[in-house]
C-alpha positions in Angstrom: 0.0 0.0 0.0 1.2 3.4 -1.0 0.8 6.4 1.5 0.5 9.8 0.0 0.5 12.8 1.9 -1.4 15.4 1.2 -0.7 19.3 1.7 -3.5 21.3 3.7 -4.8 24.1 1.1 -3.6 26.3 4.5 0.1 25.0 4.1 -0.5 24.9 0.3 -1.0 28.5 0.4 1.9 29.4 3.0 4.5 27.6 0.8 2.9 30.1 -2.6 3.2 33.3 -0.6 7.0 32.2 0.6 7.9 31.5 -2.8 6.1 35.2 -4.1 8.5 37.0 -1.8 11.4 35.0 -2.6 11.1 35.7 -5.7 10.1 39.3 -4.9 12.8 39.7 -2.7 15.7 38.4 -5.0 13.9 40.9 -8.4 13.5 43.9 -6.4 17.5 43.6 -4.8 18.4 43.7 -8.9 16.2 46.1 -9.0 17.3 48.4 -6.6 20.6 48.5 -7.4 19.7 48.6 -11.2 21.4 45.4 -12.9 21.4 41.8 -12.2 24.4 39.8 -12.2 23.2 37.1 -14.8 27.1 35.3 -15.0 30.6 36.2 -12.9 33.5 34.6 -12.8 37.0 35.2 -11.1 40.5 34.2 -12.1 43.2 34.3 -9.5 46.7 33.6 -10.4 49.0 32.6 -7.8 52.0 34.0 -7.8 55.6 32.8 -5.8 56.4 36.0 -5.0 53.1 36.3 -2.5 50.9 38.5 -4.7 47.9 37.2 -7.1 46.3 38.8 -10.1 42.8 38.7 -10.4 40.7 38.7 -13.7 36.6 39.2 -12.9 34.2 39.4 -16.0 30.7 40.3 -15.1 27.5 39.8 -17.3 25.0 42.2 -16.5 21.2 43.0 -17.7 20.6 46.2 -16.6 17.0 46.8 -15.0 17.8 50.8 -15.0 19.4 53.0 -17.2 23.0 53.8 -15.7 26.1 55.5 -16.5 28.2 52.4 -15.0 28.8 50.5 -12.2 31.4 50.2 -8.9 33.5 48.0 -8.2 34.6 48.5 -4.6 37.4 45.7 -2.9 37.9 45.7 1.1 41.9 47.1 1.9 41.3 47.1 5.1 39.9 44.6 7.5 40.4 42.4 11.1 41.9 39.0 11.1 41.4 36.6 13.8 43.6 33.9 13.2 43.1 30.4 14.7 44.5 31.3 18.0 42.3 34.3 18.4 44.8 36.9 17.8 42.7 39.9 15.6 45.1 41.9 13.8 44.8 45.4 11.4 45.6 43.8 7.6 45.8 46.0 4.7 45.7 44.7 1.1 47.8 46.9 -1.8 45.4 46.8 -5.2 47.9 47.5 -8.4 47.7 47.2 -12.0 44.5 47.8 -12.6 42.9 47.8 -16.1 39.1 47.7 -17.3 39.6 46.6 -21.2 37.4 49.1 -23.7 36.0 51.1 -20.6 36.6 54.2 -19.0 37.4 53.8 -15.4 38.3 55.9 -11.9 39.7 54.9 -8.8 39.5 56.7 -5.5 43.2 56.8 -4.7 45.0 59.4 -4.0 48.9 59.5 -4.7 48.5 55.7 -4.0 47.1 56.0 -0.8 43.1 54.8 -0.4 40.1 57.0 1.1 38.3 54.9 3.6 38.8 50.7 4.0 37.7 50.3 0.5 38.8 50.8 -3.2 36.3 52.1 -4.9 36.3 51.3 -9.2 33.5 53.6 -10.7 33.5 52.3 -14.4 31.3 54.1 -17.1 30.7 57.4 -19.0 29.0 60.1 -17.4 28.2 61.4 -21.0 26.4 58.1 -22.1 24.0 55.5 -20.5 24.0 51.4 -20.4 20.5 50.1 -20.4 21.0 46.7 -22.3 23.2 43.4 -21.5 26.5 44.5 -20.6 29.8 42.5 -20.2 32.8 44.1 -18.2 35.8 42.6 -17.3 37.8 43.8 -14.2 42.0 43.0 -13.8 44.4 44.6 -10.8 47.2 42.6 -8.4 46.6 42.1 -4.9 49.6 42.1 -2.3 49.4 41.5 1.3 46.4 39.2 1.1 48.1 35.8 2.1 48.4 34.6 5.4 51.4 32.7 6.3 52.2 30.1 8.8 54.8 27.8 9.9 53.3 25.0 7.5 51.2 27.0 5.0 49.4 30.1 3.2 46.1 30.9 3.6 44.4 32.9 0.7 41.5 35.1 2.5 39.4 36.6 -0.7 36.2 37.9 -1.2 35.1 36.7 -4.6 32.2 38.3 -5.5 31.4 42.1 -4.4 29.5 42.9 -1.3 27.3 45.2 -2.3 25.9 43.2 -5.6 22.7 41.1 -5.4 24.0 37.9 -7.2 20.4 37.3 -8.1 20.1 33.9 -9.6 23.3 34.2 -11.8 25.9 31.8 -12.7 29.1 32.5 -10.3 32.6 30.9 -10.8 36.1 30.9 -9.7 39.0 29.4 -10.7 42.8 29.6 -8.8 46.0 28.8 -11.0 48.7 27.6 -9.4 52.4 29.1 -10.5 53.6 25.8 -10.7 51.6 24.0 -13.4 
């Protein structure tokens, strides 16, 4: 004999309106920030000498019309490592290049405003409002963690302040020694 349960229209109609504002939630996030990330992905190459370059292309279908987007990477932060210890890091962002776009930074004679970098990419004079594809590269140094027996990578692959919506996200890390 077969048992099937069956849903209450009550519980039925719970599990509808959780769905709605999922689905509500995760459209008006795009929304508000005007583009949805529809595919990322991030390439870090591991160097020997302790820094990494990153490569980050971003497809985007813009919900609003917009001169651009930021880009803004933690410098500063807190570590607590395993034995508790919490202690100030700062990461050096170099080398930066955004291929066929205009771009800014907010440094300063090298030196960073605040504990982030901020990359403001686009043209004040024109507007994206269709699909658009950007693709991010710059060197990080200071963002390994060393030990006795190892080195930890601490990164934040995708951007703190973009809604992922329901996008396709990758990363991939190449080592220097293949």
């Amino acid at each position: 004999m077969i048992k099937k349960s069956i849903k209450s229209p009550e519980i039925l109609f719970m599990e509808r309106i959780i769905q709605i504002v999922l689905f509500l939630s995760v459209s008006i996030s795009g929304f508000a920030q005007g583009f949805v990330v529809r595919e990322f992905t991030a390439d870090i190459y591991l160097n020997p000498e302790g820094y990494f370059d990153v490569v980050e292309k971003y497809d985007l279908n813009f919900t609003q019309a917009k001169h651009g987007v930021y880009r803004d990477i933690t410098t500063k932060f807190d570590f607590t490592d395993e034995d508790g210890k919490v202690t100030r890091r700062e990461i050096f962002i170099s080398n930066i290049e955004v291929p066929g776009e205009k771009f800014t930074t907010n440094e300063f004679l090298g030196k960073r405003l605040g504990k982030n970098l901020s990359i403001k990419i686009g043209d004040k004079e024109k507007y994206v409002v269709i699909d658009k594809k950007y693709e991010i590269r710059y060197r990080v140094k200071n963002a390994l963690f060393f030990t006795d027996d190892f080195a930890r990578l601490y990164w934040n692959i995708k951007p703190a302040d973009w809604e992922a919506g329901s996008g396709f996200l990758s990363d991939k890390f190449f080592d220097p020694r293949s």
